[in-house]
N, C-alpha and C positions, 0 to 999 in steps of 0.2 A: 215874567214868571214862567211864560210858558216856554222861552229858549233856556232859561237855568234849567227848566225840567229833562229840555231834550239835551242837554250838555252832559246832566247827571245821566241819562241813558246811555249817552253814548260811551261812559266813561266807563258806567257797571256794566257794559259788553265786551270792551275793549278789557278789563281786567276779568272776567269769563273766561274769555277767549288765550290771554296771552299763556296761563298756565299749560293748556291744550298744546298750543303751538312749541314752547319748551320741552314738553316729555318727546313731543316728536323729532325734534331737535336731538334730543339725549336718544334715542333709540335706533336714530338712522345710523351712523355710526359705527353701532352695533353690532349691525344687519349688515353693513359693508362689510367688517370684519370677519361675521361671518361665515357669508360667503364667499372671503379671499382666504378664507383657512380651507372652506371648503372647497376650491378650486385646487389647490397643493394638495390636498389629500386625495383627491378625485383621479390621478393616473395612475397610483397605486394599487388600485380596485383591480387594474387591469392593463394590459399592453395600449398601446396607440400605435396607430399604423408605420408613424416614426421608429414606434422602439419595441421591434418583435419579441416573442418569450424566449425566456430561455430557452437552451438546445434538451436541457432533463425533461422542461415541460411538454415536449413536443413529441417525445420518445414512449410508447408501448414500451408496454412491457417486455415485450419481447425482442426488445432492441439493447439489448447493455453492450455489446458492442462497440456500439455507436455511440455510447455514452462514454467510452475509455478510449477513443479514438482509433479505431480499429473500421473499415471499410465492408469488411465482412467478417462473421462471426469461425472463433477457433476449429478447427476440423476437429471431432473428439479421436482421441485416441485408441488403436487398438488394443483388445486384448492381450497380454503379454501371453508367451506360451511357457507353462508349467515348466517346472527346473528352473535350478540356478544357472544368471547367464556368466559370471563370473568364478575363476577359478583360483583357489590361495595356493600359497608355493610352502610345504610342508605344515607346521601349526602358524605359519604370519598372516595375516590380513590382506589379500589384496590391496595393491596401491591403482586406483582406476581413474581415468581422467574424460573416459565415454565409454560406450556400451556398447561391445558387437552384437549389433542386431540389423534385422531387416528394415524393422518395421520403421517409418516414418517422421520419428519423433526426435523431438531434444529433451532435456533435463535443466530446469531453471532452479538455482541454489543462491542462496543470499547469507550473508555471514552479518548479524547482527543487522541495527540500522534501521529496521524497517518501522520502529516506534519512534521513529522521528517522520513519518507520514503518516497520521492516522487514519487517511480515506486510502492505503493500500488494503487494509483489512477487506473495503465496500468490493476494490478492483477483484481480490482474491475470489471472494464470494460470488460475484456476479459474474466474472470469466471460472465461475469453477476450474481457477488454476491450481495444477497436482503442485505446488510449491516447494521445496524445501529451504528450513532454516535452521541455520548452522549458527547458537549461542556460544557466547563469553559471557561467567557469569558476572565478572566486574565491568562488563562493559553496558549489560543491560541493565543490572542495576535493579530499583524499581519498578521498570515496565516490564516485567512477565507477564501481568495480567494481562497487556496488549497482546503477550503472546501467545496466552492460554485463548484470546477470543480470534486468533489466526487459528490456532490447530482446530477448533471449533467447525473450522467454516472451510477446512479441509488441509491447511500445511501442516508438512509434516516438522516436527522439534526435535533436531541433532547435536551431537559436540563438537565443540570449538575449546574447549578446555576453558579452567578458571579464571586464569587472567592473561589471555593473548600473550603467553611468553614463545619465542622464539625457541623451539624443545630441540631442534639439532644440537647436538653434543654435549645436552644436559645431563645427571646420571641420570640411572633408570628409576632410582628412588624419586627426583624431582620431577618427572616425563610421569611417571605414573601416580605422583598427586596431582597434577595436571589434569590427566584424562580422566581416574576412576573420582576425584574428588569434585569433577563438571557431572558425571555420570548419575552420584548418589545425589545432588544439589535438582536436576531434572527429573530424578526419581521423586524426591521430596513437593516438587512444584508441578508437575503432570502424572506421576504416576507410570510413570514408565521409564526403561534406561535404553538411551540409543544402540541402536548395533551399528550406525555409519559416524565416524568423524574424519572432521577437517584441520587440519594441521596451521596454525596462524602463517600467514604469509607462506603458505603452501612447503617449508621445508619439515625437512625430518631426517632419521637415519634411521636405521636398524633396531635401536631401541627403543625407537616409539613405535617400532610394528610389534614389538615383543611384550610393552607396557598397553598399548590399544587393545592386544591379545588379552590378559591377563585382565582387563575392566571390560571383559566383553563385545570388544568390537570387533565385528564380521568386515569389514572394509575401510580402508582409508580413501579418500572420497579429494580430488582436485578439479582440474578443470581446464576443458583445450580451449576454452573463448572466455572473454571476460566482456560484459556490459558497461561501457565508463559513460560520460556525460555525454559524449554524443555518438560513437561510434562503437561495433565492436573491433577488440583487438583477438589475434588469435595466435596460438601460444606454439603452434608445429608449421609452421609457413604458410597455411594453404590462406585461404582467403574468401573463403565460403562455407557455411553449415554443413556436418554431414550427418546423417542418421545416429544416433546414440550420443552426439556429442554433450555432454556435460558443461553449463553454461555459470559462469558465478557474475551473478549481478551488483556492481559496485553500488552501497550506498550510501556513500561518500557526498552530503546536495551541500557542502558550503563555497563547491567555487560551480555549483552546476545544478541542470535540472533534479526535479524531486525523483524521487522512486518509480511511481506512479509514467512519469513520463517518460524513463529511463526505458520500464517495462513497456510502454507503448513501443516504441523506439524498435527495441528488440522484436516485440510478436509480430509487426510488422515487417521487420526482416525475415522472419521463421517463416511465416506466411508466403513472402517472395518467391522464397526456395522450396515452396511445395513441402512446408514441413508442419508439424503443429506439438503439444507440451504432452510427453507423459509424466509418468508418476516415477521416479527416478527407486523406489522401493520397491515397487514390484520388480525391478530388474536385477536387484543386489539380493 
């Protein structure tokens, strides 16, 4: 009697006991996964010695610079001095391709293109670069609003006529819906009509100085350097930047660098040569 007693105890302990042992069984598991979820989310919180922060996190404020890959920050520009530096020949528009002037500066101009990089707006803004940009209105299409939040942040919005046609030896009826029909289309979208345009593929004659004239244009606007994917080219032989010179930045990124790196590219050339960006309007 008394070992069936002790048998029945042992047995009511043993079934006590085994539900206890079970939940901890199911719980540990748990707690392993847990913690391995919590292990993979745990270097997120923060760097590891292995894998430094970003180069943006590392950067004051007062470094954009170095943030658009630039070694030291743009020399700002001098004041231009009053008067016009440019001079028309009868009622046509000046044809200019740089600016005689003393002062130390280039002119960076971009003909469409730039809404297909949307952190060139961030570049613009933080290099307070005097920009200009030269539209087509078939070719931006839908993204003016990228462009209305450029002139914002300081570029300036020129003509390039309505649909990038080739205007040399168009009539002057066709060359002047061209220009004054890009003209009222930026009136309508900024509120303002350019007084500089650019000629598609830089040709023209005669009567697109006479049609430019007649849609209010003070200047025909080209360019002695151009910005391509990797190098500049330059359009009069020489082989280096000069003061006033008038720069058109290719935005052309499907066989090459984006915009952004294009522009690096160049202010650190500008910089080489002891140069740095003005405002290409104050000068016209």
């Amino acid at each position: 009697m008394r070992s069936r007693g002790l048998v029945a105890a042992l047995l009511t302990l043993t079934l006590t006991l085994t539900p206890l042992t079970g939940c901890a069984q199911s719980v540990d598991p748990i707690e392993r996964l847990g913690k391995k979820a919590a292990e993979r989310v745990r270097p997120d919180h923060g760097p590891t010695p292995e894998q430094p922060p970003p180069l943006a996190a590392t950067l004051e404020p007062g470094d954009p610079h170095r943030r658009w890959g630039l070694t030291t920050p743009l020399a700002p520009p001098p004041t231009p001095a009053a008067g016009p530096r440019t001079a028309s020949h009868a009622s046509l528009p000046p044809v200019v391709d740089h600016i005689p002037t003393r002062d130390k500066v280039v002119f960076l101009t971009y003909d469409d293109g730039a809404e297909r990089d949307p952190r060139f707006i961030d570049m613009v803004r933080e290099l307070r670069l005097p920009v200009s940009m030269f539209l087509t209105d078939s070719v931006v299409g839908p993204a003016y609003a990228h462009f209305a939040h450029l002139r914002s942040v300081g570029a300036s919005i020129q003509n390039h006529t309505l649909d990038h046609a080739a205007l040399r030896g168009l009539p002057y009826a066709g060359q002047r819906a061209e220009i004054c029909g890009q003209q009222d289309k930026l009136k309508s979208r900024f509120g303002l009509r350019p007084r500089l345009f650019r000629p598609p593929y830089g040709i023209y004659d005669t009567t697109t100085l006479r049609a430019a004239a007649d849609c209010g244009i003070t200047a025909i606007v080209l360019w002695r350097a151009s910005m391509g994917p990797t190098d500049l080219t330059y359009t009069h032989g020489s082989h280096h930047l000069h003061p006033g010179d008038i720069i058109a930045v290719d935005p052309d990124e499907a066989m090459g660098p984006s915009l952004r790196e294009r522009t690096t590219r160049l202010l650190r050339r500008v910089q080489e040569q002891g140069l740095t960006v003005g405002r290409l309007e104050d000068y016209l």
